[in-house]
N, CA, C and O atoms as CSV, one atom per row, in Angstrom:
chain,resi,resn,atom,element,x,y,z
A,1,UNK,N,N,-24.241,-20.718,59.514
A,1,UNK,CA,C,-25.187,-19.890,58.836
A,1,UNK,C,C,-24.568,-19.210,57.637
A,1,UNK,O,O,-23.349,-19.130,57.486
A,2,UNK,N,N,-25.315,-18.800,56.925
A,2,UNK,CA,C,-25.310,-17.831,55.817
A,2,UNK,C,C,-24.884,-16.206,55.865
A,2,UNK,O,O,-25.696,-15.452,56.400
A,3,UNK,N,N,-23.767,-15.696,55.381
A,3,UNK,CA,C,-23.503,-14.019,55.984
A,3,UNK,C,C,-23.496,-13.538,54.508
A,3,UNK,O,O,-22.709,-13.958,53.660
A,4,UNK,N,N,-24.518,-12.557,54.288
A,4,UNK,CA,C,-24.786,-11.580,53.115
A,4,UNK,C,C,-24.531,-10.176,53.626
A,4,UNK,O,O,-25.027,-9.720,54.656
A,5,UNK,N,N,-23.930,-9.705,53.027
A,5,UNK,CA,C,-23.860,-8.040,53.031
A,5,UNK,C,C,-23.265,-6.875,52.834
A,5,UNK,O,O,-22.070,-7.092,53.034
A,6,UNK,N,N,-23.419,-5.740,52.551
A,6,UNK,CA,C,-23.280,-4.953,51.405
A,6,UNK,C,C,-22.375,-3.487,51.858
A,6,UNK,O,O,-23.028,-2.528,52.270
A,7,UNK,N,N,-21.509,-3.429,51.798
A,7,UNK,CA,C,-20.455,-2.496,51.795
A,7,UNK,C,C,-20.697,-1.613,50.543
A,7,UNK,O,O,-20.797,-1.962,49.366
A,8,UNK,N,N,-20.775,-0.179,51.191
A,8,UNK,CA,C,-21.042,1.162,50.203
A,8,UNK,C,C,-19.453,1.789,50.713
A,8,UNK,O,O,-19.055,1.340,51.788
A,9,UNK,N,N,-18.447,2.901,49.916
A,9,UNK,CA,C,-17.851,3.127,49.962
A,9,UNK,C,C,-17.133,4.665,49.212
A,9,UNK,O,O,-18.068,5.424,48.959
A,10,UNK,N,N,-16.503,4.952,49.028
A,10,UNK,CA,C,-16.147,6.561,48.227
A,10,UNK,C,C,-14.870,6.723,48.055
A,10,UNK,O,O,-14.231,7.273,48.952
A,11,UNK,N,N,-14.268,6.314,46.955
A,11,UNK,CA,C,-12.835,6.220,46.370
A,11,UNK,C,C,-12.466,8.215,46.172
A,11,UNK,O,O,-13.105,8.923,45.394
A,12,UNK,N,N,-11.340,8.723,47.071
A,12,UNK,CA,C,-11.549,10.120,47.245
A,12,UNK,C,C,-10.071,10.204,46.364
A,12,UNK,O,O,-9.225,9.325,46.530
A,13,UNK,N,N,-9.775,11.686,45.129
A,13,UNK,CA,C,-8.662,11.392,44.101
A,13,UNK,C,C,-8.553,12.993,44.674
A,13,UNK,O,O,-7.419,13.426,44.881
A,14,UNK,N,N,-9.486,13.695,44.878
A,14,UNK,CA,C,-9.726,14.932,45.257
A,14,UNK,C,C,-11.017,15.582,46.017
A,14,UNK,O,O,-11.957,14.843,46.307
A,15,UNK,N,N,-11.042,16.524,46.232
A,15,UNK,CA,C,-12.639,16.665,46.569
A,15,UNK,C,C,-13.403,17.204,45.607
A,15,UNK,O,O,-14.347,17.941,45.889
A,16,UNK,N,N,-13.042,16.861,44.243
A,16,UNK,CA,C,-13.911,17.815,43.328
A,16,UNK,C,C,-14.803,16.390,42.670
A,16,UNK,O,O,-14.144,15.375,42.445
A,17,UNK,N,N,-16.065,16.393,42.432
A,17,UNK,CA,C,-16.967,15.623,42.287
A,17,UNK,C,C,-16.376,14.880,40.855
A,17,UNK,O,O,-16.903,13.768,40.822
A,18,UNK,N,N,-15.790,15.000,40.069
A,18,UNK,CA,C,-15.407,14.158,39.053
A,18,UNK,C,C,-14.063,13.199,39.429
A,18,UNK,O,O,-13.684,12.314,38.662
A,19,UNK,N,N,-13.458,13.470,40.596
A,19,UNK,CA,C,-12.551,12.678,41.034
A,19,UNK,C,C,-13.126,11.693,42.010
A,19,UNK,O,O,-12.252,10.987,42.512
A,20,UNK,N,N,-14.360,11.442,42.426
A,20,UNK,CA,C,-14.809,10.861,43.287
A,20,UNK,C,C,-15.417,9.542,43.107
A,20,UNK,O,O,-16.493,9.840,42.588
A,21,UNK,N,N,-15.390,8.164,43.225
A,21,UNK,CA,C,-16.263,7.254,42.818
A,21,UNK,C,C,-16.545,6.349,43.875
A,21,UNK,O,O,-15.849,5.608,44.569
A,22,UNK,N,N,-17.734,6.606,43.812
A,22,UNK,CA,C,-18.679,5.530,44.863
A,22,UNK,C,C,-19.175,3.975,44.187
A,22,UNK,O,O,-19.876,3.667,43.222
A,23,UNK,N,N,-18.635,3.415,44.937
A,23,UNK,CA,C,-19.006,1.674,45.213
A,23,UNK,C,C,-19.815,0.815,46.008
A,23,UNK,O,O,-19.566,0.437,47.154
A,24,UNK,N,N,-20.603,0.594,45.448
A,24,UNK,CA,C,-21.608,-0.192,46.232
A,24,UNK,C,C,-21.452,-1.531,46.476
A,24,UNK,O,O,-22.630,-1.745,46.765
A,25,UNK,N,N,-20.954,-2.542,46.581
A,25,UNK,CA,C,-20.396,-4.378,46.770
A,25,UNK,C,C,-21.568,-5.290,47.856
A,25,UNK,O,O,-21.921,-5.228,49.034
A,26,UNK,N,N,-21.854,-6.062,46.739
A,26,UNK,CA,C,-22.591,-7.373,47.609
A,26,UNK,C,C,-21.751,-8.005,47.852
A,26,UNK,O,O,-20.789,-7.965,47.085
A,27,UNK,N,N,-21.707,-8.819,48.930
A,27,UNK,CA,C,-20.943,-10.123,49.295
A,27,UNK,C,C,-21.805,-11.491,49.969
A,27,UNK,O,O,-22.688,-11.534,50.826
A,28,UNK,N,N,-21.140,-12.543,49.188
A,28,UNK,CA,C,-22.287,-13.675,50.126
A,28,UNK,C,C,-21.265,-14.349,50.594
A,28,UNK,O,O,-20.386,-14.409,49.734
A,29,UNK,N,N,-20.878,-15.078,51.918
A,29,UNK,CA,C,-19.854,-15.710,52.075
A,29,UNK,C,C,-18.449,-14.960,51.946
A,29,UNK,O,O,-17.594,-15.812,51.707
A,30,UNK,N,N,-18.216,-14.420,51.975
A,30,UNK,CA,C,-17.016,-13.355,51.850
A,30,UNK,C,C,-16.589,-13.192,50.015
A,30,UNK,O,O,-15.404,-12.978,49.760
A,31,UNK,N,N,-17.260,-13.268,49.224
A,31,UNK,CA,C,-17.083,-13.257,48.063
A,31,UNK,C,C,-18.241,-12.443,47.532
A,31,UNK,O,O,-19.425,-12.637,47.809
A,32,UNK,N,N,-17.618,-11.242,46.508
A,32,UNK,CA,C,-18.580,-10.016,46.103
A,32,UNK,C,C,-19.096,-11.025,44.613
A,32,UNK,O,O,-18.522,-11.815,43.863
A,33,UNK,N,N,-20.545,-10.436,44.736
A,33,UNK,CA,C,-21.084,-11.198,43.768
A,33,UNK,C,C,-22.026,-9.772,42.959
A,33,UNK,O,O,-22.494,-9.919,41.830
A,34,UNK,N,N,-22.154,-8.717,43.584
A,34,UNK,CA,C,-22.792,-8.052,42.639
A,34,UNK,C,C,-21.923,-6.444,43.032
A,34,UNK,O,O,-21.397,-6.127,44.099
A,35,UNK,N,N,-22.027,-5.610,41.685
A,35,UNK,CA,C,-21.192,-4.000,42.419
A,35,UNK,C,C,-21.783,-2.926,41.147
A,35,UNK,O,O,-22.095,-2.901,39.957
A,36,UNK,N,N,-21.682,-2.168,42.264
A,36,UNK,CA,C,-22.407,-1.001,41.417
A,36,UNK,C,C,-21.540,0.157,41.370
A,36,UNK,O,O,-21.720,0.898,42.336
A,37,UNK,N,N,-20.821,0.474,40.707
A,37,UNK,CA,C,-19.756,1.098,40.242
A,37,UNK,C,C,-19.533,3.118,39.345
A,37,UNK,O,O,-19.144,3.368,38.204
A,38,UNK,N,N,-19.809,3.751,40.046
A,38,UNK,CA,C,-20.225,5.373,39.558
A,38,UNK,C,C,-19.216,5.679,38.340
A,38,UNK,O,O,-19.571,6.313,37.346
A,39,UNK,N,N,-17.749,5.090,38.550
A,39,UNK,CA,C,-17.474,5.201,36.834
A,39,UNK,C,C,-18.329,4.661,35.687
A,39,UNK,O,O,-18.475,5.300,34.645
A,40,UNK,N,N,-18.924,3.397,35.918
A,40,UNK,CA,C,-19.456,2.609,34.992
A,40,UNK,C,C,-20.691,3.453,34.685
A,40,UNK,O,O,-20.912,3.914,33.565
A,41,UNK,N,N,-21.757,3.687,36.113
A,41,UNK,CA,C,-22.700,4.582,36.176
A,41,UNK,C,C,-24.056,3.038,36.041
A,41,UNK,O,O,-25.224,3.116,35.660
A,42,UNK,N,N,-23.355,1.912,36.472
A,42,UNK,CA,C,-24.058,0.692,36.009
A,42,UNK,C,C,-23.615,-0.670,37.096
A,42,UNK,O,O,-22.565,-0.643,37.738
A,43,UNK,N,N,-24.384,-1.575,37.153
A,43,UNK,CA,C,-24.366,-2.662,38.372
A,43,UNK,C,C,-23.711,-3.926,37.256
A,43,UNK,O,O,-24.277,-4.241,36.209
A,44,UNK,N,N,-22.305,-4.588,37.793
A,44,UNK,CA,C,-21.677,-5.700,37.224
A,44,UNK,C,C,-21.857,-6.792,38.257
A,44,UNK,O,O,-21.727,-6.651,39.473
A,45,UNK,N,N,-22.201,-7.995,37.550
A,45,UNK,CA,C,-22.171,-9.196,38.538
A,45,UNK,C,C,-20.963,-9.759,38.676
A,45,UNK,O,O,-20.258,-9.336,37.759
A,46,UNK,N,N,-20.291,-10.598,39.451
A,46,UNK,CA,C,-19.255,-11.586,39.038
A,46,UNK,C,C,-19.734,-12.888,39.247
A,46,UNK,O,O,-18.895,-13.720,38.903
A,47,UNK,N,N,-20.789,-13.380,39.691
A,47,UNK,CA,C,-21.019,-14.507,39.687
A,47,UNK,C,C,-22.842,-14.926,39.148
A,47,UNK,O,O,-23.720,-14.064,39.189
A,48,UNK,N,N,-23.054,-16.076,38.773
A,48,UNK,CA,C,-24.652,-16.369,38.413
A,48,UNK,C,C,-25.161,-15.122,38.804
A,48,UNK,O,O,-25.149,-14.136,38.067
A,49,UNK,N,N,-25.485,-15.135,39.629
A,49,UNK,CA,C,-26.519,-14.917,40.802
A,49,UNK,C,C,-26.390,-13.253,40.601
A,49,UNK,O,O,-27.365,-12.502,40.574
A,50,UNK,N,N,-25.130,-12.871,40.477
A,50,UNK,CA,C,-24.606,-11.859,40.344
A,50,UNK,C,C,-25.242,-11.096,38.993
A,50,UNK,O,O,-25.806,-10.008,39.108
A,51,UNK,N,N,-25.152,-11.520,38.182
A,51,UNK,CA,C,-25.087,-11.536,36.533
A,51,UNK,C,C,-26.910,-10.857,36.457
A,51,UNK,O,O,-27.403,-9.914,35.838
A,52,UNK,N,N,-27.422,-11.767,37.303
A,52,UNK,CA,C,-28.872,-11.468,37.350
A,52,UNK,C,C,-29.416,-10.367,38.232
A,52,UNK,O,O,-30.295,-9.554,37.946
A,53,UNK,N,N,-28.665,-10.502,39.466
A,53,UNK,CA,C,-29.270,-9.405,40.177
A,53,UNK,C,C,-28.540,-7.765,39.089
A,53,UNK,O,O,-29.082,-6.667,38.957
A,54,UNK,N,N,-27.555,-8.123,38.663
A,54,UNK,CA,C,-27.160,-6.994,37.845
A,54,UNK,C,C,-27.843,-6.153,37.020
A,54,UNK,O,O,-27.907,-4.935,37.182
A,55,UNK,N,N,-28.578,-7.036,35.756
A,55,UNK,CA,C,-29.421,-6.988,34.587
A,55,UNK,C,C,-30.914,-6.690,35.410
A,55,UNK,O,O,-31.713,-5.837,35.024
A,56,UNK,N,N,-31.125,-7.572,36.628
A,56,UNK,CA,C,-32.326,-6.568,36.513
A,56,UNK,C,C,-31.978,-5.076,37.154
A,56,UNK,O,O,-32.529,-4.067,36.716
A,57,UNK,N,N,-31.209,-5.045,38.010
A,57,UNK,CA,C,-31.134,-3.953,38.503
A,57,UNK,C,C,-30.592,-2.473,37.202
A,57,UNK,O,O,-31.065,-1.341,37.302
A,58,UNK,N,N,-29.596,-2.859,36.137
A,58,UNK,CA,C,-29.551,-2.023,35.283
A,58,UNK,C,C,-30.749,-1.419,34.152
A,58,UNK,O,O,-30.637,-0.605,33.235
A,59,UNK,N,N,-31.806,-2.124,34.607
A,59,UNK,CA,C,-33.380,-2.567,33.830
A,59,UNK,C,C,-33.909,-1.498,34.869
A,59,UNK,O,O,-34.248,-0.427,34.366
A,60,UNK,N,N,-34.026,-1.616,36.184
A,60,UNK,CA,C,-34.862,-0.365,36.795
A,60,UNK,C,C,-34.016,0.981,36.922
A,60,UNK,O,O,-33.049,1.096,37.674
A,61,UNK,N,N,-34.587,2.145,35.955
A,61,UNK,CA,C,-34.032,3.057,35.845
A,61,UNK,C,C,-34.153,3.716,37.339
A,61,UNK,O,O,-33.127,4.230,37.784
A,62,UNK,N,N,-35.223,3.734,38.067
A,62,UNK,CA,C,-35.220,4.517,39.561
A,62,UNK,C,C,-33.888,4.048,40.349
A,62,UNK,O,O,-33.224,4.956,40.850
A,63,UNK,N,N,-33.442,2.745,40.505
A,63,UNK,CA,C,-32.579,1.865,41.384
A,63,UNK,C,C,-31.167,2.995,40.654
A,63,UNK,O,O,-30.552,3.734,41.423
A,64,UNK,N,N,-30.859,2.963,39.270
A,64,UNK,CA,C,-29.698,3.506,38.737
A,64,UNK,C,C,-29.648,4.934,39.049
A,64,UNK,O,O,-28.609,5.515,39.360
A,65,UNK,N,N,-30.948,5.554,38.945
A,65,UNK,CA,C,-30.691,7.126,39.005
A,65,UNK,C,C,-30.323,6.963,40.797
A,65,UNK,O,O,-29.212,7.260,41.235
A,66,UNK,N,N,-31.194,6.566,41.484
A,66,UNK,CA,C,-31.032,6.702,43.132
A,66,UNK,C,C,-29.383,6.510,43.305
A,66,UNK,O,O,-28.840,7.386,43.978
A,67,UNK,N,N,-28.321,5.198,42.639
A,67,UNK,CA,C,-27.526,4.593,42.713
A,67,UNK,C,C,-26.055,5.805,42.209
A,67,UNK,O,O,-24.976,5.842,42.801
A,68,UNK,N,N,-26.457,6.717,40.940
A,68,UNK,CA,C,-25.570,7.627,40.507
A,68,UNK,C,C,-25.608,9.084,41.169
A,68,UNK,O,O,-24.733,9.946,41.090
A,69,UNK,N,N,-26.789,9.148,41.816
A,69,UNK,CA,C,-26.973,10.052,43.113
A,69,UNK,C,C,-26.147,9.892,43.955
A,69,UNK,O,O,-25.509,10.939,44.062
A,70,UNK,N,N,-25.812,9.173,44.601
A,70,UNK,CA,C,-25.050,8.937,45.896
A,70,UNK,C,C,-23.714,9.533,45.727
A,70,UNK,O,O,-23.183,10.224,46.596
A,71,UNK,N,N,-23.199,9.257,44.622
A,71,UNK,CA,C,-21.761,10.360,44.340
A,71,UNK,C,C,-21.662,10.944,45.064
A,71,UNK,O,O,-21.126,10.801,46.162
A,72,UNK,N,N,-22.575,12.405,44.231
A,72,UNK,CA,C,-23.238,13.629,45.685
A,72,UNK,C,C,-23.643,13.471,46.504
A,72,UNK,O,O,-23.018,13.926,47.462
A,73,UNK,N,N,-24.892,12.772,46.803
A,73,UNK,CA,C,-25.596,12.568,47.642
A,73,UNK,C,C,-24.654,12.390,48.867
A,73,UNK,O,O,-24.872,13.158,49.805
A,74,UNK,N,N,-23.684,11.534,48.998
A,74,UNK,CA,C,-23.201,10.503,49.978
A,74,UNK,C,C,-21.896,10.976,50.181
A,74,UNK,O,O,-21.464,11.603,51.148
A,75,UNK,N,N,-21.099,10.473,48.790
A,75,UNK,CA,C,-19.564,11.084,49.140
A,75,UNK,C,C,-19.635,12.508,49.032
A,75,UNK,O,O,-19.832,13.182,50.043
A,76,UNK,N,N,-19.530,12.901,48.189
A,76,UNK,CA,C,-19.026,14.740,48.499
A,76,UNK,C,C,-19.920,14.951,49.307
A,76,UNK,O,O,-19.353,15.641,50.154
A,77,UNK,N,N,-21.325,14.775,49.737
A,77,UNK,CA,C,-21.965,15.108,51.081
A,77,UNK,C,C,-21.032,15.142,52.374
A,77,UNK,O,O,-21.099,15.962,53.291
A,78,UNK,N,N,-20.174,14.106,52.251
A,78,UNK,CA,C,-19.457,13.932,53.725
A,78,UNK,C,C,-18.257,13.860,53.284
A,78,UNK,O,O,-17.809,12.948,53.978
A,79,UNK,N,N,-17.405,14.199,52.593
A,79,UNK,CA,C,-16.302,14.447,52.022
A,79,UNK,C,C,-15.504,15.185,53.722
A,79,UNK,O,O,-14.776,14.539,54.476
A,80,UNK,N,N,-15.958,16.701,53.927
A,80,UNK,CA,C,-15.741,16.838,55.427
A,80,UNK,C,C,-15.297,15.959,56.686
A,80,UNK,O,O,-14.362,16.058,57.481
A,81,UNK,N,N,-16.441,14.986,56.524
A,81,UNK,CA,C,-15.892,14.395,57.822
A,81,UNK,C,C,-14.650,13.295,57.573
A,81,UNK,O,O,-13.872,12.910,58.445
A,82,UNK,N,N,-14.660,12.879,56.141
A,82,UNK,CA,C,-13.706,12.058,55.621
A,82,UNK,C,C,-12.229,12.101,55.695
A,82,UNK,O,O,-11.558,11.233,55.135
């Protein structure tokens, strides 16, 4: 069979919200094909498939704002239990 799926994550430099960057990674087959990256503040493909789900996703502004949320939202939210 086919294994897709998506690892979210929180690169910690400090606990102060500008040291913090959250990663979002598709994988199909054990190979990341799309990532959404809080330095960039934007979704990079590495492959076809990738390239596309990227562009549209940098095209829906709701998906990006929800996506640069999570910083806060997610990591410094749980920074604590981290």
């Amino acid at each position: 069979g086919f294994e897709m799926y998506r690892v979210s994550r929180c690169n910690f430099n400090s606990s102060e919200l500008q040291d913090i960057e959250y990663i979002k990674s598709y994988y199909f087959r054990k190979v990341e094909f799309t990532r959404f990256d809080s330095s960039l503040g934007k979704y990079v493909g590495y492959t076809e498939y990738g390239v596309r789900n990227a562009e549209a996703w940098n095209n829906d502004p709701a998906i990006l704002a929800s996506d640069r949320a999570r910083k806060e939202t997610y990591c410094l939210h749980n920074i604590g239990n981290w």
